[in-house]
N, C-alpha and C positions, 0 to 999 in steps of 0.2 A: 685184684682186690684181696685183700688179708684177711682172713677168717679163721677168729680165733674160738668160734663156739658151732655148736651144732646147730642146721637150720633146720632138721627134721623135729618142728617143733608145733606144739598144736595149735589150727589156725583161731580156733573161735575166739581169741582174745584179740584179732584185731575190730572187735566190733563195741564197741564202748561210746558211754557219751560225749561228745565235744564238739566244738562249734562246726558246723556243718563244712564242708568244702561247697567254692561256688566256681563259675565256668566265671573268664574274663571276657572270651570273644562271645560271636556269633552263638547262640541255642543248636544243637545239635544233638537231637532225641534219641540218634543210635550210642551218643556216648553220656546217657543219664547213670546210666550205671558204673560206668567207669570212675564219676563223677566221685559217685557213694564212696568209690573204694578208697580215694582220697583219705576220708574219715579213718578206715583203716590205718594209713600210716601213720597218723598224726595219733593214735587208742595207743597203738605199736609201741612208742617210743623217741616220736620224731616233735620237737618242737613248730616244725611245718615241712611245708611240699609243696614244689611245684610241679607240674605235669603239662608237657607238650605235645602233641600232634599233631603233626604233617602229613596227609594224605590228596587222592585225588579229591574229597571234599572241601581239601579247604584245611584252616589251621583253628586248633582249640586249643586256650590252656586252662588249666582249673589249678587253682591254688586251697590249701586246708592250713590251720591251726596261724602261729604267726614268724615272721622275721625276729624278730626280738622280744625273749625275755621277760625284761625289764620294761621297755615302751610298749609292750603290746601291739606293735604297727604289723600290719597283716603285710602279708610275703609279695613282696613285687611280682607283678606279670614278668617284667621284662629282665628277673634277674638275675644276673654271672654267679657261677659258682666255679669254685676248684673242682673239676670233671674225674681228677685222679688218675686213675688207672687207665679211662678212658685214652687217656695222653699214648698209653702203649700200641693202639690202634694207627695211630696218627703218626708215629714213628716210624711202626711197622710198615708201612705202609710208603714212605720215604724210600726204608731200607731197599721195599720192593721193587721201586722205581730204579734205585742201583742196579738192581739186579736186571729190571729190563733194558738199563742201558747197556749191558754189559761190563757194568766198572765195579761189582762185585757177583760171587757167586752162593747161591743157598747151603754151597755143601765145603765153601770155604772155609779150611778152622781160624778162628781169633790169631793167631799167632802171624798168618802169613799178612796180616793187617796192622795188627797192632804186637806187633811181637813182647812178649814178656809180660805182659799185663796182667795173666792171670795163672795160674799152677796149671800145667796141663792143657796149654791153649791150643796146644798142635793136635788135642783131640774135641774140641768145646766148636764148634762151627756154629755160624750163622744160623742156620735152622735152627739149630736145640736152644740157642738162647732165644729167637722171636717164639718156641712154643712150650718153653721151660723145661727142656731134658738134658739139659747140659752140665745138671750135676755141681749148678753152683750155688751156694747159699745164699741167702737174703741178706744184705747189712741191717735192716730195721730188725732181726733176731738178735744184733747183739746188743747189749747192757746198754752202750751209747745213746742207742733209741727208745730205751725202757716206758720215757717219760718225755709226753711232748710239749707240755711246759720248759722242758728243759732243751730239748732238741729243734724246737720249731721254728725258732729264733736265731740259729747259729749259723753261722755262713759252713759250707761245704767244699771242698773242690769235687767233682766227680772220681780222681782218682785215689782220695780220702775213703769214697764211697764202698769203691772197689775192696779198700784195705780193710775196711772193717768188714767187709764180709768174709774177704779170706779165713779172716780170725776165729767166722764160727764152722763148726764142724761142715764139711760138705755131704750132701745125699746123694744117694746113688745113681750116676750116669745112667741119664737112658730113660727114668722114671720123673714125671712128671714132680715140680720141687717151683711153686713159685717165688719166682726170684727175682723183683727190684733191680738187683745187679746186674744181671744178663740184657736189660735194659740201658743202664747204664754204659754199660759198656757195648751197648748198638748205637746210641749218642754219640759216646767216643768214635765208633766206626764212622757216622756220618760225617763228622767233623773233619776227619783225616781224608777221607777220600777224595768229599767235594771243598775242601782247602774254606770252609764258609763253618758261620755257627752252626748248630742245630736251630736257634730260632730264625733264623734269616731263610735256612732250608723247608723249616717248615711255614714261614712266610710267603717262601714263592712255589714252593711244591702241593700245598693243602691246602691254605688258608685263604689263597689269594681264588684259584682255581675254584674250590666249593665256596667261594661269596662267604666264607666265614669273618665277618667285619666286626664282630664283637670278641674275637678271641686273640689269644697272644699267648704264648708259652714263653714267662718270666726266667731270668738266673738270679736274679736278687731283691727283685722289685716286690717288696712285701702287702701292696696292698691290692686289693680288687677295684678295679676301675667299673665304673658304674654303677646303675643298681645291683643291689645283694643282701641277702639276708644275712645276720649274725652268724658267725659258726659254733658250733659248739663240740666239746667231749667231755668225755666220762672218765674220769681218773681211775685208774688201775683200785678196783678194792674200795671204790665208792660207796655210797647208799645209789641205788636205782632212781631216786627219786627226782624232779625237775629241778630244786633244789641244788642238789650235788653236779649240773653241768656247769663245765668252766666254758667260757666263752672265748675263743682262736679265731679270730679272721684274718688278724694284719701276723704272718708269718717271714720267714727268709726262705725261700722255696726253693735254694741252692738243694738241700738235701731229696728234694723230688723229685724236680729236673727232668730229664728223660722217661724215665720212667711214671712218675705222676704229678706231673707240675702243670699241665695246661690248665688257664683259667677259660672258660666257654658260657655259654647259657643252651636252652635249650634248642631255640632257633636254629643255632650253627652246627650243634651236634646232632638234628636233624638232616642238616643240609652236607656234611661229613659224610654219612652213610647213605643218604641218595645218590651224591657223588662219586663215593666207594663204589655202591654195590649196581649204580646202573653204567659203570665202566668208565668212568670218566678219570678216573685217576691210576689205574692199571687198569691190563688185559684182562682175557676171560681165563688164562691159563694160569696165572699171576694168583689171581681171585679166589680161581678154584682151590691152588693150594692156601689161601689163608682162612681156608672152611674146609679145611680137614684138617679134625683135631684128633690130639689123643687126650684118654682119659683124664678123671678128674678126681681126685677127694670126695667134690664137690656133689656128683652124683648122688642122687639122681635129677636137683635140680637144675644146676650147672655141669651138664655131662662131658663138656668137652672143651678145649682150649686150642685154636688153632694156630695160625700166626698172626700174635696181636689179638685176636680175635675169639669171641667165647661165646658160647652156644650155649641157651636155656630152654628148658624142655615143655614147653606151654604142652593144654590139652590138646592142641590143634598142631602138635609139631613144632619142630625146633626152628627158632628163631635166633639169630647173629647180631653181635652187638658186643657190648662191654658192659661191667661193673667200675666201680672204683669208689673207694673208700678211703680219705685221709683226712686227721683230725681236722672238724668241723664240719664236713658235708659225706654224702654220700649219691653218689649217680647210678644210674641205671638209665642205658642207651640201645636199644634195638631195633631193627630190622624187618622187612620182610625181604625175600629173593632179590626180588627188583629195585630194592629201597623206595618204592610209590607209597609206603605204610611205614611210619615212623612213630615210636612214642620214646619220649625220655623223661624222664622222675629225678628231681633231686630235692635231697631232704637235709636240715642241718645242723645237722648232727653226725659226733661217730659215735658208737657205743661198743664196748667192752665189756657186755653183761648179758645174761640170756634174752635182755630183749631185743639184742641186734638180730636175735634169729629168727625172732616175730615182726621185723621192722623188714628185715631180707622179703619174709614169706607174706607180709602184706602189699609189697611194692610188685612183688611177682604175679601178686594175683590184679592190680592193676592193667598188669601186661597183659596176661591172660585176656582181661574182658574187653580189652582192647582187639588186641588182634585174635581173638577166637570166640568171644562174644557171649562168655560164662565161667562164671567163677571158679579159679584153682583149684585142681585135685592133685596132692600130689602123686606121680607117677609110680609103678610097681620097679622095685625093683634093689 
């Protein structure tokens, strides 16, 4: 997830008038307050939200504010979004599977795979691109992607993707730098090895296996199948107001791709990280290293990024999962150890103004009352 502003921002502004958030399933009185926080994202800066939960009690979702706009229809239970970033989990996680076949290795550089593809590939390995140390730039930094009016629509090939990144300055090997590209070109990897797309790969390596029956990772197919709420963003230099969102759902999602192009709902990205994290789709050794991260920007609420994988620092301990943010929605996907405790949030909207940082720190504190069962503080440090 791209984060272009600071989220150390003050929380009491998620607490404002608007139509309440309501549960769609079954009443579940340990999650009344979870419920409230809803209201939170939608004060925040979110035209709505949905919120899932999967645990051993059973499944809750609550929804706040609306799907569209213009109609005012309140936000589908059941509805798909572009999960984003979340997509990098689901890759990575492919990638791993190579790796416990033995038909690649973590500490293999780009080069003895894909040779020439990118400056320096004989030093850029497999690890540093699934946890972002490999010292290569993001293409959505350069000018091409300034403006997603303009870019959101356009067909890509992946190795377009690459070039444009080349073209922006690169950051320093070794330090965390996230980067789109490094993703991109672990797509490329799957593609070359298992001689298959990456959607076909992750059709029968993830999607089929965790019962994900509502999701699909598109190359050009620009609309969302099913229900979904409208998408929206905030144009660069906007006014803040509800007013100034431009509405994006029907995209070309070539330029996402690998990197963040899966469309999903909440259900399956529930059903992803139970399958993940109670071993069903790697090992415990596999596992292990994709929950060891290195540091973050992001810190202290996002402390860590492992492979694929990113760790947020609730009061009760750090929890595994993903972000992901592209114009018109925004997810949030976590975890507990066992994956038996699940919640994921998505809102829709992106925004590009201080209140992505109160829209960030409202959805966290969701998490929070969720799996730790009181309101966000954030952490010392």
């Amino acid at each position: 997830m791209s984060r272009t502003v600071a989220i150390a921002l003050a929380v009491t502004a998620f607490l404002g008038g608007v139509a309440p958030a309501h549960a769609t399933t079954r009443p579940r009185d340990d999650l009344a307050e979870v419920r409230r926080t809803l209201d939170g994202i939608v004060a925040a800066g979110a035209p709505g939200v949905l919120a899932r939960v999967d645990d051993d009690e059973g499944t809750w979702i609550g929804t706040g504010g609306v799907a569209d706009l213009t109609t005012r229809a309140p936000m589908p239970p059941q509805a798909r979004f572009r999960v984003a970033s979340l997509t990098k989990s689901v890759v990575a996680t492919v990638v791993l599977q190579l790796v416990q076949e033995g038909k690649v290795r973590l500490d293999d550089p780009i080069d003895a795979l894909l040779p020439g593809l990118i400056r320096d590939g004989d030093r850029v390995t497999v690890r540093r691109l699934l946890n972002h140390t490999g010292g290569l730039a993001d293409y959505m930094e350069h000018a091409e992607f300034a403006d997603p009016g303009h870019y959101a629509r356009r067909a890509y090939r992946p190795e377009q993707l690459v070039a444009y990144a080349e073209q922006v300055e690169r950051p320093e090997p070794g330090a965390f730098h996230y980067s789109n590209a490094g993703y991109i070109v672990l797509g490329m990897l799957v593609e070359k090895v298992t001689g298959h797309t990456l959607s076909a790969e992750v059709d029968r390596r993830i999607l089929g296996p965790a019962r994900m029956t509502r999701s699909y990772l598109p190359v050009t197919d620009p609309r969302i199948h099913g229900p979904h709420a409208t998408g929206y963003y905030l144009p660069e230099g906007a006014d803040t107001g509800e007013d100034a969102l431009r509405p994006l759902t029907r995209i070309d999602p070539s330029w996402a791709w690998a990197a963040f192009g899966l469309v999903s709902d909440g259900r399956d990205v529930n059903r992803f990280y139970q399958a993940l994290f109670g071993g069903r789709l790697i090992g415990p050794r596999l596992l292990a290293e994709m929950r060891t991260g290195v540091g973050t920007p992001q810190a202290p609420v996002f402390p860590r990024y492992g492979l694929g994988l990113e760790a947020v620092a609730l009061t009760c301990g750090e929890k595994w999962g993903a972000t992901g943010s592209i114009p018109g929605y925004v997810t949030f996907g976590f975890a507990d150890d066992t994956g038996r405790r699940r919640m994921t949030i998505s809102v829709n909207v992106q925004r590009n103004d201080p209140r992505a940082g109160l829209l960030i720190l409202a959805a966290v504190n969701s998490l929070n009352q969720y799996f730790c069962g009181e309101p966000y503080e954030m952490p010392r440090g």
